[in-house]
N, C-alpha and C positions, 0 to 999 in steps of 0.2 A: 394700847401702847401709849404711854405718857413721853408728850413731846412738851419743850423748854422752847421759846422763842425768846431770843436775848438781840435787841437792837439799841446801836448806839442812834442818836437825835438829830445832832446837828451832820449838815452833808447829807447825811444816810435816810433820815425822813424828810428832811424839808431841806430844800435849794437854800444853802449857804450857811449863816451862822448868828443863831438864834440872840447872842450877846450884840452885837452890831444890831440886830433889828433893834432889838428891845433897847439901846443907849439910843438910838435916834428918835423913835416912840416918847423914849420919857423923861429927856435931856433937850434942851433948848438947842437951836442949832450953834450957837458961839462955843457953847458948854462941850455939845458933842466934836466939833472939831478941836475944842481945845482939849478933850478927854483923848481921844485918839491920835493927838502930834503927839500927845507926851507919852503916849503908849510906844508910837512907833521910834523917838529919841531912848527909851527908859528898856526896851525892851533887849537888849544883849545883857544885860544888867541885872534883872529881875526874871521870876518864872513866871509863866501864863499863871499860875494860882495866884500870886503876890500882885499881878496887873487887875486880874478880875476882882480880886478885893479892893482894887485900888476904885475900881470903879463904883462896886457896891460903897461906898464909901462916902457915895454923893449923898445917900439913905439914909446915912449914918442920922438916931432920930428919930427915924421917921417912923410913923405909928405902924403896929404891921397890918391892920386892918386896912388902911388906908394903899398901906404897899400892896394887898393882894387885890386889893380892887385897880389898882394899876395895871396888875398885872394878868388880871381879868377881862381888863378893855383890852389890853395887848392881845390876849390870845384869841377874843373876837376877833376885833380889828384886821389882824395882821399876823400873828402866828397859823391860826387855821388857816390861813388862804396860802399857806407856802407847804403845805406838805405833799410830796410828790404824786401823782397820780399814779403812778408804778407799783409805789406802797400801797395806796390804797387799792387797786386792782388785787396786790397778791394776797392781802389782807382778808379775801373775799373769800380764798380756797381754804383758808386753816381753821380746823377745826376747833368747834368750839371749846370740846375740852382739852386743849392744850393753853398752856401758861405763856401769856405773852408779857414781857417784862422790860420796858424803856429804862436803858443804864446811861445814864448820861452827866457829864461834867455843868449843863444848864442847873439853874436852880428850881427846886421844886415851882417856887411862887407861880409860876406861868407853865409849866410842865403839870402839875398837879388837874386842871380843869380839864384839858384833851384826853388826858390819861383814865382819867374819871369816865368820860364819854364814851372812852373805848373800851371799857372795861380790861385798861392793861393794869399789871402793876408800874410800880416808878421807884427806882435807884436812883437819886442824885445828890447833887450839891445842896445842901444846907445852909442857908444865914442863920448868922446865930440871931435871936433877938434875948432883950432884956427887957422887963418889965412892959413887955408891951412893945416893946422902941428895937429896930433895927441898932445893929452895933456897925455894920459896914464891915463886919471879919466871917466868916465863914464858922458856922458851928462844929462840922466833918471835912475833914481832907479834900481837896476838891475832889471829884469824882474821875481821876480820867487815869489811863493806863494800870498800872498793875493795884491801884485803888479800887478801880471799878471788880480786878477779880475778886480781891479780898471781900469787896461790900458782896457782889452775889454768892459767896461761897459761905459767908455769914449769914444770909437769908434763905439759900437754897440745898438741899441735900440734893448735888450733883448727881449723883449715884441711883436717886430713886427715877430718875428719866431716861428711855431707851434711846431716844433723839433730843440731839441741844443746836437748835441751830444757830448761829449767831451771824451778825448783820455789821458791818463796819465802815468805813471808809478812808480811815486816818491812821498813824503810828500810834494814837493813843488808845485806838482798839485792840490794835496786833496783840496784847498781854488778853484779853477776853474775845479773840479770835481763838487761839489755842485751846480753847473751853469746849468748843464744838467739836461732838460730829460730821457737821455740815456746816462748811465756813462761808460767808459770803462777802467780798471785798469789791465795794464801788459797785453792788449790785444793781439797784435801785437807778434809773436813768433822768 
């Protein structure tokens, strides 16, 4: 029996939100509070994609080798240490050969190393880079709501899985909630 395990990242595997860690981590503190007033002023205004590029934007530049080693210390540091013990308990029971697949609006740069480790796959957000050099724009859509189904539906033949269970905790899953078999909403404690 071929099972699909489709989890959203932020909320749903680790306590809060991986964008806030990571501006604090890799932004100066004057920088990060002034990245976040002008979030919370700008934000009836703009969409969460057009604010998260606002932030990627600090990058703009910036070599990417340099950025993934950033974003490398990040996920030592400080990404690994936040992911729920819950997950990792239920983590324990699924089977090896089932497809475990992190779909998430985060950017690969710091998603890519965990994901690696756990031998999941990884849906996300994409910076574009140029020549080398971060642009500060996103290469793919951001990844969240009815994005996220298109991108798995693009990677995955739905139909070939007897079980899809999917993992959520926000309105921006609810569109890859409806994917599943087996829904799980705020699962994860």
């Amino acid at each position: 029996m071929k099972k699909l395990y489709l989890y959203d990242f932020d909320g749903t595997i680790i306590e809060g939100d991986s964008l806030i860690k990571f501006s604090y981590f890799s932004l100066s503190i004057p920088r990060f509070f002034k990245f976040w007033l002008l979030v919370f002023i700008l934000i009836p205004f703009y969409s969460r994609s057009d604010l998260k590029q606002m932030f990627y934007s600090n990058f703009n530049e910036f070599n990417l080798d340099d950025f993934n080693s950033l974003c490398l210390d990040f996920y030592i540091k400080k990404l690994s240490k936040s992911i729920k013990k819950s997950f990792i308990d239920f983590m324990k029971n699924i089977n090896e050969d089932s497809k475990v697949v992190v779909v998430s609006a985060s950017i690969s740069n710091y998603l890519k190393p965990w994901c690696d480790e756990m031998g999941f796959d990884l849906i996300s957000t994409e910076l574009e880079v140029i020549d080398g050099k971060l642009t500060g724009r996103f290469s793919t859509p951001n990844c969240n709501g009815k994005e996220k189904v298109r991108r798995i539906k693009e990677k995955y033949n739905l139909s070939e899985y007897n079980e899809i269970h999917v993992f959520g905790n926000s309105k921006g899953d609810l569109p890859m909630l409806e994917l599943g078999t087996h829904k799980y909403y705020k699962f994860f404690k």
